[in-house]
C-alpha positions in Angstrom: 162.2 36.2 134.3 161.3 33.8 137.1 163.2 33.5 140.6 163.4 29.8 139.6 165.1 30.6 136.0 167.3 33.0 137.3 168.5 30.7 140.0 168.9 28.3 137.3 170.9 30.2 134.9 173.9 28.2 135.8 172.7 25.0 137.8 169.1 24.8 135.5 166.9 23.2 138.2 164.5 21.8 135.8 162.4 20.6 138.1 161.2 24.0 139.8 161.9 25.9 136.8 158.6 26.4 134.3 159.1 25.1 130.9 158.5 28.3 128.8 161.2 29.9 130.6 163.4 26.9 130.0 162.2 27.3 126.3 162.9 30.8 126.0 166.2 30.3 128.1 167.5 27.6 125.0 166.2 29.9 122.7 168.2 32.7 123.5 171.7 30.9 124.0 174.2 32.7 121.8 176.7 30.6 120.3 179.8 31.5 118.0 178.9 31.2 114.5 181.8 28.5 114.3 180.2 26.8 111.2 181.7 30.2 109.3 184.9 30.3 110.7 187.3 28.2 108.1 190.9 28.5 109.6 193.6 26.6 108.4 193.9 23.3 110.7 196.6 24.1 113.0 197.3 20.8 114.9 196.2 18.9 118.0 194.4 20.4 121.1 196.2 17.4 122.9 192.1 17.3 124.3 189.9 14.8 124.7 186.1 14.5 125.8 185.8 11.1 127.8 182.4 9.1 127.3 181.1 10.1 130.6 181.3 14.0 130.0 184.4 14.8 131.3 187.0 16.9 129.6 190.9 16.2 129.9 193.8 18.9 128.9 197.2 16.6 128.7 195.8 13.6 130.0 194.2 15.8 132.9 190.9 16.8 134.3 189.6 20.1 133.1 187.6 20.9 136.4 186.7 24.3 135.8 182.9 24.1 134.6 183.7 28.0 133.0 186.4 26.4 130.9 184.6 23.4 129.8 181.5 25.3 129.4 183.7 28.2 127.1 185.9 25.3 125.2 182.1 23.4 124.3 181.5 26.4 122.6 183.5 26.2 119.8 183.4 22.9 119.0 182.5 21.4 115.7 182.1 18.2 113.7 183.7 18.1 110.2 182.7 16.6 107.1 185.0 13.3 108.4 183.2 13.3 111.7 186.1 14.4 113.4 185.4 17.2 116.1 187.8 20.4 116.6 187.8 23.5 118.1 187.6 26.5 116.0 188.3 30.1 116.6 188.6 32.6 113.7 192.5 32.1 113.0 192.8 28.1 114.1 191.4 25.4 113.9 192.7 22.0 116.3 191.7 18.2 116.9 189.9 17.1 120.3 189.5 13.4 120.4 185.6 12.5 121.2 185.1 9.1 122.8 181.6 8.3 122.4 180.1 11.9 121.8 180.7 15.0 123.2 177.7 16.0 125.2 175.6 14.1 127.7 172.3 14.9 128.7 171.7 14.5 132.4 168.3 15.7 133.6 164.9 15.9 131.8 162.1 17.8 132.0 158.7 16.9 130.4 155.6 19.1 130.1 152.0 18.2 128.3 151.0 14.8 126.9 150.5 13.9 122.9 150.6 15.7 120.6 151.2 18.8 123.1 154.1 17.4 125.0 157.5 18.6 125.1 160.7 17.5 126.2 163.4 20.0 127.7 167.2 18.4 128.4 169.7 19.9 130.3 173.6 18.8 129.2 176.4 18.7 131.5 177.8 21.5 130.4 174.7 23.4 131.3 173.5 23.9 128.2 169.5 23.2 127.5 168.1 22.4 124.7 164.6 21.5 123.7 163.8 18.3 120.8 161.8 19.3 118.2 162.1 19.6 114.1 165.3 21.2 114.5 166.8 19.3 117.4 165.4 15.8 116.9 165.8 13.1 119.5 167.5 9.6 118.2 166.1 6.8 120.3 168.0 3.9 118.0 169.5 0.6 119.2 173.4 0.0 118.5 174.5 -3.0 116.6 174.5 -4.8 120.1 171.0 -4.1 120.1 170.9 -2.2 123.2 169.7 1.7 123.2 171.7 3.9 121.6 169.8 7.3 122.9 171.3 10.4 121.6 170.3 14.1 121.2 171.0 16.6 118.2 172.8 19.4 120.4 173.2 21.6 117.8 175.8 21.9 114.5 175.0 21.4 110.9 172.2 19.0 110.1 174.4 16.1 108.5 177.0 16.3 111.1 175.8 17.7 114.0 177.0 17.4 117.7 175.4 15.0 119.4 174.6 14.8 123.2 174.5 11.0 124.5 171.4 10.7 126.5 172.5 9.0 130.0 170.7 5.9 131.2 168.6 7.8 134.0 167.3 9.7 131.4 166.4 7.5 128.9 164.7 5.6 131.5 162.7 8.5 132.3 161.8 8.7 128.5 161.0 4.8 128.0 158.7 5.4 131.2 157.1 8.3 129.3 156.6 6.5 126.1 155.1 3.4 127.9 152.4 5.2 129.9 151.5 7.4 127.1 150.8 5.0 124.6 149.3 2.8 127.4 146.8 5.9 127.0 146.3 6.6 123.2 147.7 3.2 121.8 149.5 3.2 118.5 153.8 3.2 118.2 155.9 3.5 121.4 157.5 6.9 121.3 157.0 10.6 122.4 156.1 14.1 120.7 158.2 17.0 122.0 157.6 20.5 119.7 155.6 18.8 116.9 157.9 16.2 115.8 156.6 12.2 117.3 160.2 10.3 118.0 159.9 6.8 117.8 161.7 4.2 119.7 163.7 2.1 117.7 163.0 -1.5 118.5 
C-alpha cells in the first residue's frame, strides 16, 4: 500500500492518493451484512441525519467522527423509504433530512470511455460510480440539480449520498470540457457506465 493511502486511511487525501489504491481501498470496505438482519422494529433512535451531513443524538451534535462513522454502518432504507439502524436483535428509526450521505471531495482519473470517478463521503467512506454504484445527475421539480450518489444498499432502495455543490461543479466542469472534446450528450463515464446529465 502506498504512503499516500495509508495516510489516507482515515482523512482519504484524494488528491495525492493514486486511484487504484483508492479503488482497491472502496473495494475492500467491510460492511455489516444489515440487508440480512430482520429484527423486530424496536422504536425510535431519537436520531437524525441533518441535510448538511451532520448527525444529532437528542437534538445534539454527534461529534465523534468514530461514532458517526460506526452508527453509518448499519444503516438501512426500508421498503417505505424510511431509514433505521439495524443490529441483529433491533431494529430503530433515524429521521433522514434530505439523504444520509454527502459526498465532499472528487477525484477523477482518465478521459472517455476510460475515465473514472472516485468520491469520498463525509463519513470517510469512498466509493467509486460504476454499474453497481451509478451516479444520478437529475434536476428536482424546481429544476435545479438534484446530484446524488448510490452509496450502497439494495438496488431499489438504496442509500444515497447527496453530492455537494463543489463537487457537482467539478463534475459539470468535467462533462463540459469532455464533450467540448468528443461531442455527443453532456455527461461522464466512470467504470464503464456513461451518466448523463439530466437537463
Amino acid at each position: 500500500m502506498s504512503k499516500a493511502m495509508s495516510s489516507a486511511r482515515n482523512s482519504f487525501d484524494l488528491a495525492d492518493t493514486p486511484l487504484a489504491d483508492l479503488v482497491r481501498e472502496a473495494a475492500a470496505q467491510r460492511l455489516p451484512p444489515v440487508e440480512q438482519w430482520h429484527p423486530a422494529h424496536c422504536g425510535d433512535s431519537d436520531m437524525r441525519i441533518a441535510r448538511d451531513g451532520s448527525w444529532f443524538h437528542m437534538g445534539r451534535p454527534i461529534r465523534r467522527p468514530e461514532l458517526v462513522k460506526l452508527f453509518s454502518t448499519i444503516l438501512r432504507r426500508e421498503e417505505d423509504g424510511s431509514h433505521v439502524l439495524v443490529t441483529p436483535v433491533e431494529k430503530l428509526a433515524i429521521a433522514v433530512e434530505d439523504l444520509p450521505f454527502l459526498a465532499v471531495e472528487l477525484k477523477s482519473e482518465g478521459e472517455g470511455q476510460g475515465r473514472t470517478l472516485a468520491f469520498r463521503l463525509s463519513t470517510g467512506d469512498l466509493v467509486v460510480a460504476g454499474a453497481t454504484r451509478p451516479l444520478h445527475l437529475n434536476l428536482a421539480a424546481d429544476g435545479r440539480p438534484d446530484p446524488a450518489l448510490h452509496v450502497r444498499g439494495h438496488i431499489e432502495r438504496p442509500l444515497l449520498a447527496r453530492i455537494n455543490r463543489p463537487v457537482y461543479y467539478q463534475l459539470a466542469d468535467l462533462a463540459i470540457a469532455e464533450q467540448q472534446r468528443q461531442g455527443g450528450e453532456i455527461g461522464l463515464w466512470s467504470g464503464g457506465v456513461f451518466f448523463a446529465f439530466a437537463g
